[in-house]
C-alpha positions as a Markdown table, in Angstrom:
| # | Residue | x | y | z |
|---|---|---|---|---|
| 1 | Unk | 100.5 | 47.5 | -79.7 |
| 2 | Unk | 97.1 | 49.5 | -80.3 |
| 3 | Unk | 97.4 | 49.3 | -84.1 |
| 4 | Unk | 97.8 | 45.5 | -84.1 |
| 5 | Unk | 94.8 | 45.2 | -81.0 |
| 6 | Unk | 92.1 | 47.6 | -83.7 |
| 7 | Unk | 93.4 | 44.8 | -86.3 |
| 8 | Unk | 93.0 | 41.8 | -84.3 |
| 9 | Unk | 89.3 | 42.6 | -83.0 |
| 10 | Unk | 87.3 | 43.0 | -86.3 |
| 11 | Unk | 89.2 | 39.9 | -87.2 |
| 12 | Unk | 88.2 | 38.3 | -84.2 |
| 13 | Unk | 84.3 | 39.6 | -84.9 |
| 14 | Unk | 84.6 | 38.4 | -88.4 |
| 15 | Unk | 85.7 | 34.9 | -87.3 |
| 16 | Unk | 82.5 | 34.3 | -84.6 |
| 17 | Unk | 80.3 | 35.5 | -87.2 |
| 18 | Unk | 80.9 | 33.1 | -89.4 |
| 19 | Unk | 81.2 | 30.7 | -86.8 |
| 20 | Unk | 78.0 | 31.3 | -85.8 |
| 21 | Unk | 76.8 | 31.2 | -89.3 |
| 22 | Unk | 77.9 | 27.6 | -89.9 |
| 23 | Unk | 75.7 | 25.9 | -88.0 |
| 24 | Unk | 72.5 | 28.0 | -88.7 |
| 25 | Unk | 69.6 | 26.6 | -88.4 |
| 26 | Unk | 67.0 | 26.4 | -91.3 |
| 27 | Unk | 64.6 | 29.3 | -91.9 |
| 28 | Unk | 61.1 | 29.1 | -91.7 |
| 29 | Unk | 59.4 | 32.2 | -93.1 |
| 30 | Unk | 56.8 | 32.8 | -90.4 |
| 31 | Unk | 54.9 | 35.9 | -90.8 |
| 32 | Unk | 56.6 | 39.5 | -89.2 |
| 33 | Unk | 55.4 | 41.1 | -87.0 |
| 34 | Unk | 53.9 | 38.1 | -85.3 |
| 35 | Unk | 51.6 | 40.7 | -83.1 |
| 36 | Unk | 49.1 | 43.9 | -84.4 |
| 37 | Unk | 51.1 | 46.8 | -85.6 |
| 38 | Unk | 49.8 | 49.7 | -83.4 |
| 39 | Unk | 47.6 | 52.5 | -85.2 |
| 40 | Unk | 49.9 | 55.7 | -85.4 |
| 41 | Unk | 46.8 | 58.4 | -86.4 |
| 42 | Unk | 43.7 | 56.5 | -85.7 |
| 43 | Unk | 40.4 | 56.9 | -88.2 |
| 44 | Unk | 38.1 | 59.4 | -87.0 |
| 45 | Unk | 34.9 | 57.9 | -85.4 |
| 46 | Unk | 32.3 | 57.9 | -87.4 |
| 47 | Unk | 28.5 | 59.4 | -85.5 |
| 48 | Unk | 26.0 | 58.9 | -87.8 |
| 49 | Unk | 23.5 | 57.5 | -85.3 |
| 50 | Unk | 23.6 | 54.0 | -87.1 |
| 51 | Unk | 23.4 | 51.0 | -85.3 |
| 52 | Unk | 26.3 | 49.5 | -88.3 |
| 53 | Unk | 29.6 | 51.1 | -87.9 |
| 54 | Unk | 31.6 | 48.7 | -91.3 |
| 55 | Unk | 35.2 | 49.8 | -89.1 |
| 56 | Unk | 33.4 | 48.0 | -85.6 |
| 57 | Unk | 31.1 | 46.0 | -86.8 |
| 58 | Unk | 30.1 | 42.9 | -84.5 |
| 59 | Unk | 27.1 | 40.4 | -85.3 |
| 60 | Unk | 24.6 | 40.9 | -82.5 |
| 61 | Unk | 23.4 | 37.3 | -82.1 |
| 62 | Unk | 26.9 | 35.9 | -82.4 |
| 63 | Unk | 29.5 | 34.2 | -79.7 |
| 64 | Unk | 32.6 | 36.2 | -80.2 |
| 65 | Unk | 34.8 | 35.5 | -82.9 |
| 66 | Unk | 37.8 | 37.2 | -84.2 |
| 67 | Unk | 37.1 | 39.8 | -87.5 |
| 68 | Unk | 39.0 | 42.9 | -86.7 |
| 69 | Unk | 42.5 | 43.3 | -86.9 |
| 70 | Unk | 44.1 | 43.4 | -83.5 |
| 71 | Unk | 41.7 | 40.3 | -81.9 |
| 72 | Unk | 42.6 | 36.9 | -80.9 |
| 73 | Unk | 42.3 | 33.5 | -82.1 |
| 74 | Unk | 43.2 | 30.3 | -80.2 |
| 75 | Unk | 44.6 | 27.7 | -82.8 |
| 76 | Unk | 44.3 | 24.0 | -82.0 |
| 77 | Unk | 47.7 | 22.9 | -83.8 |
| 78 | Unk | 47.1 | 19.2 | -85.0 |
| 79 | Unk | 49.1 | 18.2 | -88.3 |
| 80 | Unk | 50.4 | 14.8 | -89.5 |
| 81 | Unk | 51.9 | 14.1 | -92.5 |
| 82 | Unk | 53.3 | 10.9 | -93.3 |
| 83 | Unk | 54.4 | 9.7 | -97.4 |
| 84 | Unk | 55.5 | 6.7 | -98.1 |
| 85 | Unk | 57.2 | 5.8 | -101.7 |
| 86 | Unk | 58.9 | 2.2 | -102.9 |
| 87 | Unk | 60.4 | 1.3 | -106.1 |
| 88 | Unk | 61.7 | -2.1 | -107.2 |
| 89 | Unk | 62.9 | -3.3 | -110.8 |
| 90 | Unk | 64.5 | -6.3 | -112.1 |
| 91 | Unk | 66.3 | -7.1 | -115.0 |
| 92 | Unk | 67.3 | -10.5 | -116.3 |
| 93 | Unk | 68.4 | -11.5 | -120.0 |
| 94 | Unk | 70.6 | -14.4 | -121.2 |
| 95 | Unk | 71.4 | -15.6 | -124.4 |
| 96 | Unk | 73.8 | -18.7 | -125.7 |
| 97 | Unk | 75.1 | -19.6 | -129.2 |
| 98 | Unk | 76.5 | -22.8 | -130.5 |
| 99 | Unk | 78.0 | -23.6 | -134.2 |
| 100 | Unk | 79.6 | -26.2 | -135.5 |
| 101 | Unk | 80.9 | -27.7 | -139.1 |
| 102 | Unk | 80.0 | -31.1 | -140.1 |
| 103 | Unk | 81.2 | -31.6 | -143.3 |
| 104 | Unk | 82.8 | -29.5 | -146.3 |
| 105 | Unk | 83.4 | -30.7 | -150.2 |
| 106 | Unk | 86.4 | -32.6 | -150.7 |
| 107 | Unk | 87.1 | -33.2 | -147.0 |
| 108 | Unk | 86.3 | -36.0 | -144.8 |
| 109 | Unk | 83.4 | -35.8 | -142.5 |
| 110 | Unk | 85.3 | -37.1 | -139.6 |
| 111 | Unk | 88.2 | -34.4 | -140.0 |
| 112 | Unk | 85.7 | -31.8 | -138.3 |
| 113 | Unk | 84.5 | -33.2 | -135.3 |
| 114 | Unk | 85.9 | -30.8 | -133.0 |
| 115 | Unk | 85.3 | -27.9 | -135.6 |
| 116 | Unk | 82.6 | -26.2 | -133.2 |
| 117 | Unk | 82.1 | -22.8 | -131.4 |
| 118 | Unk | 79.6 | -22.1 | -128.3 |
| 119 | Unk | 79.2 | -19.4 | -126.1 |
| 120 | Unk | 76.6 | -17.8 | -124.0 |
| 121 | Unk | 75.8 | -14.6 | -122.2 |
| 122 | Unk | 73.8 | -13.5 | -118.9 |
| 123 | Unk | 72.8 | -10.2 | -117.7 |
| 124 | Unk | 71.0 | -9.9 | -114.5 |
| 125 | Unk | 69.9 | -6.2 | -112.6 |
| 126 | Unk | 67.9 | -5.9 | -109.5 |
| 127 | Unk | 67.6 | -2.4 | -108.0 |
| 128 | Unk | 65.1 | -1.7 | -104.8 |
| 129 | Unk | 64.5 | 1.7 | -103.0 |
| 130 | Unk | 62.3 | 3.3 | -100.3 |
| 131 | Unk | 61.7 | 6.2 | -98.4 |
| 132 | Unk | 59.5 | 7.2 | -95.6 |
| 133 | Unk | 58.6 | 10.5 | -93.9 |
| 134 | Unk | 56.1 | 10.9 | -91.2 |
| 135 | Unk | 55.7 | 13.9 | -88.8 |
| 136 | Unk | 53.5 | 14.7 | -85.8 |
| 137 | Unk | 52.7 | 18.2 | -84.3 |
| 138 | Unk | 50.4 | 19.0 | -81.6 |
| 139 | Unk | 50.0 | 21.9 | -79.4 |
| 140 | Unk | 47.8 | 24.9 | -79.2 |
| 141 | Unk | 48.7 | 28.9 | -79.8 |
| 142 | Unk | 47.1 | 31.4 | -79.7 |
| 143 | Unk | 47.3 | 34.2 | -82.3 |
| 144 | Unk | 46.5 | 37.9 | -83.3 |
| 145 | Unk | 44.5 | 39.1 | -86.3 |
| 146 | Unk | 47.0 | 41.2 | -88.1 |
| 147 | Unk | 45.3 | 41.9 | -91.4 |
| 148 | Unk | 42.0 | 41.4 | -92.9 |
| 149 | Unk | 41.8 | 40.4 | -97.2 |
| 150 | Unk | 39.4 | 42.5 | -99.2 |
| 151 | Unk | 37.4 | 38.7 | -99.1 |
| 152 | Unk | 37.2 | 38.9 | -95.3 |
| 153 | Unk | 39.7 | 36.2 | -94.7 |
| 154 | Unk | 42.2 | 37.1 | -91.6 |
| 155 | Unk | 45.8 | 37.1 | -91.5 |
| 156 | Unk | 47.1 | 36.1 | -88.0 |
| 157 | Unk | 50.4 | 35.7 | -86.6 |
| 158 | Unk | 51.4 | 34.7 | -83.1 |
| 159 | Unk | 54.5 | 33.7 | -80.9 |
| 160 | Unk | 54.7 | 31.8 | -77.5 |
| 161 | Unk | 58.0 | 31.6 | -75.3 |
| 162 | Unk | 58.5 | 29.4 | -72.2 |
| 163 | Unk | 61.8 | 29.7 | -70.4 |
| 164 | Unk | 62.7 | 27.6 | -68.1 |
| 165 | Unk | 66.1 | 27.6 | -66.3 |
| 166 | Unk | 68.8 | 28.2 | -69.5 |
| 167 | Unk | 66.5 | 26.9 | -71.7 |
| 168 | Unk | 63.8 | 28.7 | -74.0 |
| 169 | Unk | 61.2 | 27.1 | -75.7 |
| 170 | Unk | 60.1 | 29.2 | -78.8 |
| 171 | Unk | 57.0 | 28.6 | -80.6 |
| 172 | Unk | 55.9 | 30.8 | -83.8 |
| 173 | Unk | 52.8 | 30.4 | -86.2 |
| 174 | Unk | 51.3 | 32.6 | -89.0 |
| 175 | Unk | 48.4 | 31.7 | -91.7 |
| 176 | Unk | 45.7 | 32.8 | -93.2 |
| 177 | Unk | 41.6 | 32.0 | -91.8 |
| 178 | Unk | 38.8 | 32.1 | -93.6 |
| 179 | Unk | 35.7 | 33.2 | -90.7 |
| 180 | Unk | 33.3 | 30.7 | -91.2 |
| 181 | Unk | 36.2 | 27.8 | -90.3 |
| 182 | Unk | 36.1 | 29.6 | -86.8 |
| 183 | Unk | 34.4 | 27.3 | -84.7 |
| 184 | Unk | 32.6 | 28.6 | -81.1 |
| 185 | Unk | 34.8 | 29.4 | -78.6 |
| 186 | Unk | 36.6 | 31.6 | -80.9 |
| 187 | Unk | 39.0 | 28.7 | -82.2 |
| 188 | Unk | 40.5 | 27.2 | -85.4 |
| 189 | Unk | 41.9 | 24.0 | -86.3 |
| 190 | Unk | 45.1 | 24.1 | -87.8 |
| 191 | Unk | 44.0 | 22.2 | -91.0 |
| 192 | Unk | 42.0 | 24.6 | -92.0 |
| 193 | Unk | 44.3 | 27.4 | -91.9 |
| 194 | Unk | 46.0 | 28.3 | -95.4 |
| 195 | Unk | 49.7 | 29.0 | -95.9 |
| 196 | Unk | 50.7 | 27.8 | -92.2 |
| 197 | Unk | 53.9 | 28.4 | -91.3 |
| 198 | Unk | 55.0 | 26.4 | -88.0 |
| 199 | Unk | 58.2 | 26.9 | -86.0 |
| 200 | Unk | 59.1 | 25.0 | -83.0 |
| 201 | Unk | 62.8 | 26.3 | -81.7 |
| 202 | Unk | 64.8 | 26.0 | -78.7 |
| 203 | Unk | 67.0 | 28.5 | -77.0 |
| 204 | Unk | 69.9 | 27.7 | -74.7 |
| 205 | Unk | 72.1 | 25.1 | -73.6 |
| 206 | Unk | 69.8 | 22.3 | -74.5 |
| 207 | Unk | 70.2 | 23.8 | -78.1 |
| 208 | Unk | 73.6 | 24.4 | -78.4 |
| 209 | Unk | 74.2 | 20.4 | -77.4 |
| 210 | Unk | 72.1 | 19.4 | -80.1 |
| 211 | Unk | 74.0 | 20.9 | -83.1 |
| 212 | Unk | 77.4 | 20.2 | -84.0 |
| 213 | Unk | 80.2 | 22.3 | -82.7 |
| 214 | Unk | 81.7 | 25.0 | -85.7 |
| 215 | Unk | 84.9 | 23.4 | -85.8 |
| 216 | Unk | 83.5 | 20.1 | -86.6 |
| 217 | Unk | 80.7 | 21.8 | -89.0 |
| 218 | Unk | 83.8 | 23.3 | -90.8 |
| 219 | Unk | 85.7 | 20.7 | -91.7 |
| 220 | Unk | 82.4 | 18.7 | -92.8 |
| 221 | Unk | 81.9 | 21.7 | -95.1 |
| 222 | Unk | 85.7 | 21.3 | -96.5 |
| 223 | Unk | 86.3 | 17.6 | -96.4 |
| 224 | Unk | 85.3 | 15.9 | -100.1 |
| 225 | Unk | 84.4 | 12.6 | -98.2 |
């Protein structure tokens, strides 16, 4: 009875996970870690008695703005994309042909008055397609600086998670920011962020009812039709 119960669970495990892998969700490769590693030996302070430290620097005449690795940057998320395409071709040919014999030596002419042929051919094609995309995503983040580029541009990653009830609301963004797109206030439009990567998850119940059950995802998988 033991033997056949160690048998029966890693069968059992095997079975949920690839249950759980038939209705998984598309990845979107969102920059990891999504928050500023910490520093395990941290650089030794430099006291030279200049007023420029390159590892601290800050503009003195300048509203804060993220530069170093480990600050902040609010993101004003605002992207719309909408594409359009149509196609539409026609084809139409027809031809006819008609022959007939009227007269031939030594026969009458009236002895071929039926001796004719006709015929005629049509080909017609008409074909029409169109597709249309649009999407709409608002909402603002706020993100951390998790590497600076030898050209001063900022990599920033950041993650947001509301629960509420059974249901979490998961919200993950990672690009790249070029400084002088920073506007005052220490914030960045989404448009002007490079290689953005957006991901806009739920967590829960509300979730789970929106994706088909494994049992009906398997035999969609199976089924030819």
């Amino acid at each position: 009875m033991h033997s056949l119960l160690r048998a029966l669970v890693p069968a059992a495990a095997a079975l949920l996970a690839g249950c759980s892998t038939l209705n998984a969700p598309p990845k979107v490769d969102v920059a990891e870690p999504t928050h500023a590693l910490p520093v395990a030996q941290p650089a030794p302070m430099v006291n030279n008695g200049a007023i420029f430290q390159a590892a601290q620097y800050r503009p003195l005449f300048e509203d804060h703005r993220a530069r170093l690795v480990g600050d902040t940057l609010t993101v004003q998320i605002v992207e719309k994309v909408s594409a359009t395409q149509k196609s539409t071709s026609s084809i139409d040919k027809s031809g006819e042909l008609s022959a007939g014999i009227t007269a031939l030596p030594l026969f009458k002419s009236n002895s071929f008055a039926r001796a004719n042929a006709a015929g005629s051919s049509s080909n017609t094609f008409s074909g029409k397609g169109s597709t249309e995309n649009s999407n709409d995503f608002s909402g603002t983040i706020t993100a951390t600086v998790t590497g600076v580029l030898p050209n001063g541009h900022l990599l920033i990653a950041g993650e947001k998670q509301i629960g509420v009830n059974h249901n979490v609301d998961v919200l993950r963004f990672s690009g790249q920011v070029d400084p002088r797109a920073i506007q005052p206030g220490n914030s960045v439009a989404s448009a002007q962020i490079a290689n953005v990567r957006i991901e806009h998850r739920g967590r829960g119940a509300q979730a789970e009812a929106n994706g088909i059950g494994w049992l009906s995802r398997f035999f969609l998988n199976v089924l030819p039709i």
